[in-house]
Backbone as CSV, one residue per row, in Angstrom:
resi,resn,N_x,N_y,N_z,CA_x,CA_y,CA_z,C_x,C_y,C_z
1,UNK,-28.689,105.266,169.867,-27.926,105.246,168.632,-27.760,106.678,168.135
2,UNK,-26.699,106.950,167.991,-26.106,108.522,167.558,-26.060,108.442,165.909
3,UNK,-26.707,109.679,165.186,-26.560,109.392,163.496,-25.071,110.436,163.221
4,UNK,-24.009,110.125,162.631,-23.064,110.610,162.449,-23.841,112.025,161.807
5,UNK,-24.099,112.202,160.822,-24.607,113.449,159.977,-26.270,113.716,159.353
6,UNK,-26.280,114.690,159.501,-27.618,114.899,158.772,-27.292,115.766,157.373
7,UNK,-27.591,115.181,156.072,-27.377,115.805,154.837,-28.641,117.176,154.598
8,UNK,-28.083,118.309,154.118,-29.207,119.335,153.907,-29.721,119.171,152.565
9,UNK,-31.166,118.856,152.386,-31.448,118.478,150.743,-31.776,119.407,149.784
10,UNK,-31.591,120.650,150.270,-31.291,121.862,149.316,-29.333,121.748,148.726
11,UNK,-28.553,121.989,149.779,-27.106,122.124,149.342,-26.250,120.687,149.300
12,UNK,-26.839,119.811,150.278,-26.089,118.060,150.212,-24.650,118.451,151.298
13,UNK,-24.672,120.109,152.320,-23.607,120.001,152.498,-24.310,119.412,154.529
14,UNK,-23.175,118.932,155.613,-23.728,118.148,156.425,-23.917,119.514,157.532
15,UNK,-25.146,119.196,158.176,-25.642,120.308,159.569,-25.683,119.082,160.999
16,UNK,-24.970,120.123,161.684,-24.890,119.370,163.058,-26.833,119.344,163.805
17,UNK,-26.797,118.523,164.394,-27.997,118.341,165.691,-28.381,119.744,166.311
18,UNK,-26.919,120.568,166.955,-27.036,121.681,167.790,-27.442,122.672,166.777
19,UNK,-27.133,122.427,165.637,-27.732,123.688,164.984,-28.812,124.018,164.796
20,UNK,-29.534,122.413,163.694,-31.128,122.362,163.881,-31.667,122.976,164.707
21,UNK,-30.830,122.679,166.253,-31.686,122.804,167.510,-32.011,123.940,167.760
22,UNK,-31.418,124.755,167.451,-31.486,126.698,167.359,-32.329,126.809,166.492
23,UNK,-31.955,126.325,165.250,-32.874,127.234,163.912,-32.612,126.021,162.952
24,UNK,-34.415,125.790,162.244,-34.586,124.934,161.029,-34.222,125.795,159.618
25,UNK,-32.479,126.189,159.694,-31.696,126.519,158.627,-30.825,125.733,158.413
26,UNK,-30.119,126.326,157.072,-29.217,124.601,156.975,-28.154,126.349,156.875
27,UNK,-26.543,125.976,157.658,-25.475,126.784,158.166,-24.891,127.197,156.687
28,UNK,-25.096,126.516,156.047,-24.170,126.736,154.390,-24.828,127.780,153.561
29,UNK,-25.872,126.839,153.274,-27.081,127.446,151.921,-27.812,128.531,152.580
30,UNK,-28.161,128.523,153.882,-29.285,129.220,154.631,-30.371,129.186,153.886
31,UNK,-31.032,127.776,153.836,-32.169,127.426,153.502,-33.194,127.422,154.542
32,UNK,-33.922,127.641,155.204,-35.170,127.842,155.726,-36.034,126.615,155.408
33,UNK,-35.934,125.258,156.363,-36.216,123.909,156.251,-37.773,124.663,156.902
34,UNK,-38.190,125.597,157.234,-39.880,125.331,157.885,-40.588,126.066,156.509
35,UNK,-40.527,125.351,155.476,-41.387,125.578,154.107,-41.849,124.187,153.999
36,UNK,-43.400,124.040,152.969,-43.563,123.205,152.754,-42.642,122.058,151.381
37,UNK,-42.090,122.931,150.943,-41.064,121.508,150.477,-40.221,121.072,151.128
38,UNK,-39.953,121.432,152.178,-39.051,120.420,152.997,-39.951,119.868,153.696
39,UNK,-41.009,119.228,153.331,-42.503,118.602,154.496,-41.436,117.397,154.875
40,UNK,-40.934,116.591,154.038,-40.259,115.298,153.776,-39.245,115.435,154.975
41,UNK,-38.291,116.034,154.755,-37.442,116.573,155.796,-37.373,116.309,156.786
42,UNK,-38.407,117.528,157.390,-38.763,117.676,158.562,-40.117,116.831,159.384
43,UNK,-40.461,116.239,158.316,-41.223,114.731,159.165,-39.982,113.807,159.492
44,UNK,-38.681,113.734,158.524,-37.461,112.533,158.898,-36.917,112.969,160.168
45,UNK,-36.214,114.415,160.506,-35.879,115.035,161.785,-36.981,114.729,162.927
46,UNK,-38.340,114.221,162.565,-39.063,114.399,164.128,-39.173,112.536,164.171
47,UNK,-39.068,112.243,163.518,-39.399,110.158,163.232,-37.801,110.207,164.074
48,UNK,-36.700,110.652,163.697,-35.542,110.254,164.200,-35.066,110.980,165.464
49,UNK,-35.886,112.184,166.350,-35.533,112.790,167.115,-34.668,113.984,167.173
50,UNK,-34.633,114.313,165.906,-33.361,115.644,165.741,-34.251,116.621,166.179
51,UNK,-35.396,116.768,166.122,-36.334,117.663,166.315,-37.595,117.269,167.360
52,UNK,-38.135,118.324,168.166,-38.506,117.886,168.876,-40.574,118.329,168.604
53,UNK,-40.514,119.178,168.796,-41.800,120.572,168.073,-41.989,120.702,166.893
54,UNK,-42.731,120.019,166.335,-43.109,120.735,165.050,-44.865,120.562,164.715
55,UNK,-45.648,122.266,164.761,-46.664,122.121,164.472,-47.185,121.612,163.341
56,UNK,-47.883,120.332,163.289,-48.709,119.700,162.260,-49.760,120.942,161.607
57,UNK,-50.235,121.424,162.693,-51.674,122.236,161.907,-51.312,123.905,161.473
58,UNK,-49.694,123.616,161.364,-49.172,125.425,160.604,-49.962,125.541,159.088
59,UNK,-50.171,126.389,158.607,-50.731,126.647,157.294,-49.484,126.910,156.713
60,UNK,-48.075,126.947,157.061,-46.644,127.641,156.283,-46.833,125.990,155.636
61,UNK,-46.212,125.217,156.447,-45.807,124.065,155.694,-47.107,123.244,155.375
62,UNK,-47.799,122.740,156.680,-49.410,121.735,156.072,-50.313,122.455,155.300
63,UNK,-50.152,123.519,154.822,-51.503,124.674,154.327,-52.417,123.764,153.603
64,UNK,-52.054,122.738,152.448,-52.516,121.906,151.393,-52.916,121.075,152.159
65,UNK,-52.415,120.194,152.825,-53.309,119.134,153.542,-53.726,119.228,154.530
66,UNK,-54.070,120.002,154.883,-54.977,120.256,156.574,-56.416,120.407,155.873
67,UNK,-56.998,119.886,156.249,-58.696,119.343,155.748,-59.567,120.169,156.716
68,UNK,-60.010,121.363,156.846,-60.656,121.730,157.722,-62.038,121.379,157.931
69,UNK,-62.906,120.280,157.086,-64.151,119.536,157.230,-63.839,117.833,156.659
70,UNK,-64.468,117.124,157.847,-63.965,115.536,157.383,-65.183,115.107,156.172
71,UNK,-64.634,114.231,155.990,-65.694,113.628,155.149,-67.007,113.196,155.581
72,UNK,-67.089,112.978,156.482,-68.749,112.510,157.128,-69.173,114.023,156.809
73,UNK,-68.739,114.989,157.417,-69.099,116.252,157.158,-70.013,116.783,156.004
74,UNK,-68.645,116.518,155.177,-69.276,116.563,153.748,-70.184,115.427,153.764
75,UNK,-70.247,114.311,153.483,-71.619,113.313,152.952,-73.192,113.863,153.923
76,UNK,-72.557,114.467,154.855,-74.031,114.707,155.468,-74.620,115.808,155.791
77,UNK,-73.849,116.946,154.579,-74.319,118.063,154.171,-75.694,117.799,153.037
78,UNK,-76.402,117.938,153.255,-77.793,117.941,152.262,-78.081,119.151,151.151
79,UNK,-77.676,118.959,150.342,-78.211,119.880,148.930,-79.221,119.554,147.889
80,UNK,-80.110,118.528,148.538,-81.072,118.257,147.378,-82.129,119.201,148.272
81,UNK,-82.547,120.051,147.425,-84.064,120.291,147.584,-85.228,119.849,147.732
82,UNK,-86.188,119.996,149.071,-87.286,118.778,148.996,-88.733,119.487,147.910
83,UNK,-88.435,120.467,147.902,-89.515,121.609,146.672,-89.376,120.550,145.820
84,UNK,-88.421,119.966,145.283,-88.071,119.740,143.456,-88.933,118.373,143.811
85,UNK,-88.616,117.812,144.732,-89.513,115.977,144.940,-90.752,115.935,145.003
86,UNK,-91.202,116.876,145.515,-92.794,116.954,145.883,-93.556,117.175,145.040
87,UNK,-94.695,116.600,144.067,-95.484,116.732,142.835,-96.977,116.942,143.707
């Protein structure tokens, strides 16, 4: 299934496939789609195939949500002191 157009959500004006494919700019506005407000975007271009590469673990666009310690991590970091328990 071929999508007639892709709308740019900075200008609303339409960017071809081949362009994306060169450079995540939009041809009008020359917006620079590899920022994190276009996260939205450019997760829709890789769900629909316009795009093929796009690093999840960049700090440009994921910087905020890339978790560099999981939560088990944290819960099984220990900060109680055993000095303070002991009478």
């Amino acid at each position: 299934m071929e999508f007639e157009e892709i709308i740019c959500p900075n200008c609303g004006s339409t960017i071809s496939q081949e362009d994306l494919a060169k450079a995540l700019k939009c041809s009008t506005c020359k917006a620079n789609f590899y920022q994190q407000k276009y996260v939205g975007f450019l997760e829709y271009l890789m769900m629909n195939g316009f795009i093929q590469e796009l690093d999840f673990f960049d700090k440009t666009v994921y910087g905020d949500e890339i978790n560099h310690t999981s939560a088990t991590e944290d819960e099984l970091r220990d900060e109680t002191n055993p000095n303070e328990f002991e009478v």
